[in-house]
N, C-alpha and C positions, 0 to 999 in steps of 0.2 A: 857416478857423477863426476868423479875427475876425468876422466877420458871428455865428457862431454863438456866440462870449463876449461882441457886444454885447448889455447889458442885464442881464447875471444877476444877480440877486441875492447875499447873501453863502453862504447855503446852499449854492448851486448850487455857488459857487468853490470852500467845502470840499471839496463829492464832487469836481470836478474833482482838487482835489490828492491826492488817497487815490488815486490808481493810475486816473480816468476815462480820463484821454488813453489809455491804454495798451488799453482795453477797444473805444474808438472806433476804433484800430488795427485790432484786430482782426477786430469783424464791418463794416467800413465798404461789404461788398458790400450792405448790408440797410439802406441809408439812404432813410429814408422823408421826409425833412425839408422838404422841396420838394412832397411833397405836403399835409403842413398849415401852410407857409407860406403867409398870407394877410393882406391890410391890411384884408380887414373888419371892419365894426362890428356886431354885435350887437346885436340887440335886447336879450335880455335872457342871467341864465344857462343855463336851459333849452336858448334856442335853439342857442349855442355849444356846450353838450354834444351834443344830439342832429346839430349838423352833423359835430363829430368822430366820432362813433358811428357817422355812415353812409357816412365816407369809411375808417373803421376796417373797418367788414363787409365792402366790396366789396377793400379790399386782403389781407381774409383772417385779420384778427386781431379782439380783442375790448378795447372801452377800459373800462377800469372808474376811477371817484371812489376815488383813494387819499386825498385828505385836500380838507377846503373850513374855509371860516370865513366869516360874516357880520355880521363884526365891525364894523355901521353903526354911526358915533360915536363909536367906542372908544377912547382913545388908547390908542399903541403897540399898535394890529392892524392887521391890511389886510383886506381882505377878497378870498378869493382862491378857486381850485377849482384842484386837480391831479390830475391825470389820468392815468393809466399802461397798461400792458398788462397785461394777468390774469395772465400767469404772470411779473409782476414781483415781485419780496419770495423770503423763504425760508418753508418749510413749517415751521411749526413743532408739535411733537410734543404731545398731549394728553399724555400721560404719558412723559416723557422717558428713563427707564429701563428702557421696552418695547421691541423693535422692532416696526416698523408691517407691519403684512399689507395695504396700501393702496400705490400711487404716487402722484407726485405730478407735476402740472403745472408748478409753480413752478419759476423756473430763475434768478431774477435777475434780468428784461431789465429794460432802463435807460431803455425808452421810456418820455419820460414830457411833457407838454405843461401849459403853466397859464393858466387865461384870470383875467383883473381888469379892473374897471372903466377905461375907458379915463380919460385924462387928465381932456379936458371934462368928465368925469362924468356922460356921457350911451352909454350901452350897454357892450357886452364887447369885451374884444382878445384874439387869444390869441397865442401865446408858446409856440416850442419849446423845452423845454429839451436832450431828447435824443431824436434822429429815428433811433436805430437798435437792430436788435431782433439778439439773439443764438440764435434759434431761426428756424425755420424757417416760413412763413405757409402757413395751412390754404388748399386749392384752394376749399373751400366749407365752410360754416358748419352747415350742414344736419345737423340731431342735436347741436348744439351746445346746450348746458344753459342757459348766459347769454344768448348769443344767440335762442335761442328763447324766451324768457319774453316773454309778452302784455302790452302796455301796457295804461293805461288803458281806453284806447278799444278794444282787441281784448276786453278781457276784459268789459265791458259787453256788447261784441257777445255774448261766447258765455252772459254769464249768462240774456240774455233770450230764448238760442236754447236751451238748455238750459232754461229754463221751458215753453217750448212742447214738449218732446219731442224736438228735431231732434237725430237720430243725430251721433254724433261726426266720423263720416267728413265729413259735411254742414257741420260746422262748422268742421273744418280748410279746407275746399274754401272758403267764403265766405271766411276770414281771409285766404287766398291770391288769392282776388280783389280785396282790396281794398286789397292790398298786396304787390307783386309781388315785394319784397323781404323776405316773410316766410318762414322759416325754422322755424316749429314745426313739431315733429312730431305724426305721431298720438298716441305716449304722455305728450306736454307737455298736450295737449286730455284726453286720462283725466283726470291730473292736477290741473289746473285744473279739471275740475269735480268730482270729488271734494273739494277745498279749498272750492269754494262749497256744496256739500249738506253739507258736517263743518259750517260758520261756520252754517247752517240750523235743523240738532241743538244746536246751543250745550255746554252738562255734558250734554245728555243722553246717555242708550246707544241702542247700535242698536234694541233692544228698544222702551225707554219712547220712541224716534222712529216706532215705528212704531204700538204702540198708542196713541199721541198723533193718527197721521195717521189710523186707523180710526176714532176717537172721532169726528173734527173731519167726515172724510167720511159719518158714518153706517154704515157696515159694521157688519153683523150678527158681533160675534166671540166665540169661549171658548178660554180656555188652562186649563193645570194642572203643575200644579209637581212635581216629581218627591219621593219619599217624605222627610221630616225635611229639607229645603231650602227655600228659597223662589227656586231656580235654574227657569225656565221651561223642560218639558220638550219639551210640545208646546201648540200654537194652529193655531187652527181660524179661517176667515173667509169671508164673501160680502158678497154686496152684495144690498139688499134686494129689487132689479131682478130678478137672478138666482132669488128666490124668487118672484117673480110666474112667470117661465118655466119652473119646475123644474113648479110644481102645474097647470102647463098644456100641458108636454111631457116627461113621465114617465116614457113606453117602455121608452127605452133611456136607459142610460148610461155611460158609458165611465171606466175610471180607472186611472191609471198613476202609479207615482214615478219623478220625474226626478231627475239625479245630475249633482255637479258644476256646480250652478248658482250657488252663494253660497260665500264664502268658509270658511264656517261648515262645510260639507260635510255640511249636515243633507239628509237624502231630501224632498224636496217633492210632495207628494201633490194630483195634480190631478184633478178628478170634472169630466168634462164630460157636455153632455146634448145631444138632437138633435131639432131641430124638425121639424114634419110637413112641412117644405118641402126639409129633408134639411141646413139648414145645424144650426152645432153651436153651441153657448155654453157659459161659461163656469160652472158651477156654483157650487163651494169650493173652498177651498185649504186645506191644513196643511202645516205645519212639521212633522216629527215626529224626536224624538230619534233612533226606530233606528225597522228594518222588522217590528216583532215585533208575534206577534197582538194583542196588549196594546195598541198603538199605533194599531192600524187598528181594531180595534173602538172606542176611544173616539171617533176619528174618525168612524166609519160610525154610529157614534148620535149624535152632532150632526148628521148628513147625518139623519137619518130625523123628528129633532128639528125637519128645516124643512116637512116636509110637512103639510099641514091638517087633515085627517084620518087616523085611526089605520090603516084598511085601505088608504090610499093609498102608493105606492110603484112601485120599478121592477121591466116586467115582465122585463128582459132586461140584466144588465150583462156588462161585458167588460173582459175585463183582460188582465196577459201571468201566466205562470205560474206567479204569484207562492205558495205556499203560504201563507203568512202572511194574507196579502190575501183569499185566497180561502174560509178556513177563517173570516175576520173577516165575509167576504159571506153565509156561508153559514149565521151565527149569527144576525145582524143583520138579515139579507132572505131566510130560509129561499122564501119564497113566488117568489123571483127567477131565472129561467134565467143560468145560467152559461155564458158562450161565450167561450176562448180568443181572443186577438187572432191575426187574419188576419198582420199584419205579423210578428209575433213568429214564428209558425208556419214562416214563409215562411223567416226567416233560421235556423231549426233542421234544415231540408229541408238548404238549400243549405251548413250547417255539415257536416251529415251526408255529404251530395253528394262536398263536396273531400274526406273523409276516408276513401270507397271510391277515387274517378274522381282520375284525374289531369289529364283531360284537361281544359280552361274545354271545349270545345266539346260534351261529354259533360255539365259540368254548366248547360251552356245547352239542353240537350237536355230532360234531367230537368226542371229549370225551369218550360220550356213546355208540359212534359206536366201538372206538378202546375198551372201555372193554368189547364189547360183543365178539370183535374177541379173547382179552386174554382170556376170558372166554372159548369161543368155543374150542379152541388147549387145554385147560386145560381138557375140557369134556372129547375132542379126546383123550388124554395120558392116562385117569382114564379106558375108554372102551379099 
């Protein structure tokens, strides 16, 4: 223990008198002291913190900056950084008269280390104050909140991989190769790039970011605003590309709303169209508040809006069963064959199927008979 009280300062001696010795007693099995004892010199402060940080990760705890000063010149300052463990300090209450529906990590530990310019006044030294923890050290770090935050350099990475498109899964995989001791998770990478498309949008709303990005990209778009509001009910959009193809592969067209795609849990209405080579493209899109005729016909006349000619149109759409949808196709494109979706069909068989048959092998049966019939009518239309 004298090795461990040379050097303290007066601070330090206080907490020692207030009951520290009695604390060292007690967890002295959790003495980490020997491992950030070191006569190194430092380059600078950076480097000393990031050397405690990484001898902190692999013993299983987390160091965090409880207090620093850079008090160059100053009389009566030092200049100093002190360092501790995350769950050193007490919690304290936002509103003290409540009790909290939260836990808390904080527990008191007393780990705590200080690095200061060395004597010469040429780099850092660091300095253990208290090398021992009253909690228990994590096996791994992994899911860890502080721990897992992107440095500098990691988050450059993903900002410029996140501009090209690259999946998130892709950008955690790259972070971990080029640092074998990272620790983000996949919901730390959401995160971070969520935080850099919000800093993108600046005040703006999701809305005015997105009619901002339509303007700037050229897309053909119209919205309308729901009665006595100026709240956007439903928008309508394509890309001008997408009208070159429509008035050149006409046919067919396909259209369905997807669900649960946006936060918003608005229906997303997609028109795709198919070329005479059998691939498909991407026509328009809308937003639409709800699934009601009202909704799909406004939509289906911006769609009719992009063709060149008045008699021009589709000779065959397809959809799933939607009545809304269909009754909007059939005001809007009276001239257009109506054909139920194959896929949708299929899963109404086999709903039906499980709710006579008990048996899967009975309705693998059924199955294979109804696709030999879709099959068959398909032959029949080709001959």
């Amino acid at each position: 223990m004298d090795e461990y009280h040379y050097g303290m300062d007066s601070e330090i001696n206080r907490t020692m008198q207030s009951g520290f010795s009695s604390f060292i007693n007690e967890v002295a099995e959790e003495d980490l002291t020997n491992n950030f004892t070191t006569n190194e010199i430092f380059s600078s402060r950076e480097n000393l913190i990031e050397w405690v940080k990484g001898i902190a990760n692999d013993l299983g705890f987390v160091v965090v900056t409880i207090r620093s000063d850079k008090a160059t010149g100053q009389p009566g300052r030092k200049t100093f950084v002190l360092l501790g463990c995350e769950r050193g300090g007490k919690y304290r209450k936002y509103k003290p008269d409540q009790p909290s529906a939260y836990g808390t990590q904080k527990c008191e530990c007393h780990f705590q280390l200080r690095g200061k310019p060395s004597g010469n006044g040429y780099g850092w030294v660091l300095q253990v104050i208290c090398g021992y923890h009253n909690h228990d050290l994590a096996k791994t770090l992994v899911g860890h909140p502080y721990a897992g935050r992107l440095n500098p350099t990691e988050q450059a990475i993903l900002v410029d991989m996140t501009k090209t498109q690259v999946t998130p899964a892709n950008i955690l995989l790259t972070l971990k190769q080029n640092n074998e001791h990272n620790v983000t998770t996949i919901k730390q990478v959401y995160t971070a790039r969520y935080t850099y498309k919000r800093s993108l949008r600046g005040s703006r709303t999701e809305l005015q970011q997105l009619m901002m990005m339509l303007d700037r990209d050229n897309y053909i778009h119209w919205s309308r605003c729901a009665e006595d509001s100026e709240v956007v009910s439903d928008l309508f959009w394509t890309h001008p590309d997408a009208i070159k193809l429509l008035n050149a592969f006409n046919v067919v067209l396909l259209m369905d709303s997807t669900y649960k795609t946006n936060k918003y849990r608005l229906p997303l209405l997609e028109i795709i169209g198919m070329t005479s080579t059998g691939l498909t493209y991407s026509v328009a899109f809308a937003f639409l508040s709800s699934e009601r005729q009202n909704n799909f016909t406004w939509a289906l006349q911006k769609l009719r809006g992009l063709f060149l000619t008045s008699d021009t149109g589709p000779q065959v759409i397809v959809s799933d069963r939607d009545l809304s949808l269909m009754n909007s196709i059939g005001n809007v494109f009276p001239q257009s064959y109506q054909l139920l979706c194959r896929f949708h069909i299929s899963k109404n068989v086999l709903a039906k199927c499980k709710m006579l048959l008990d048996s899967k092998e009975a309705w693998d049966v059924i199955m294979e008979e109804w696709e030999n019939v879709i099959g068959a009518g398909v032959a029949t239309r080709q001959i």
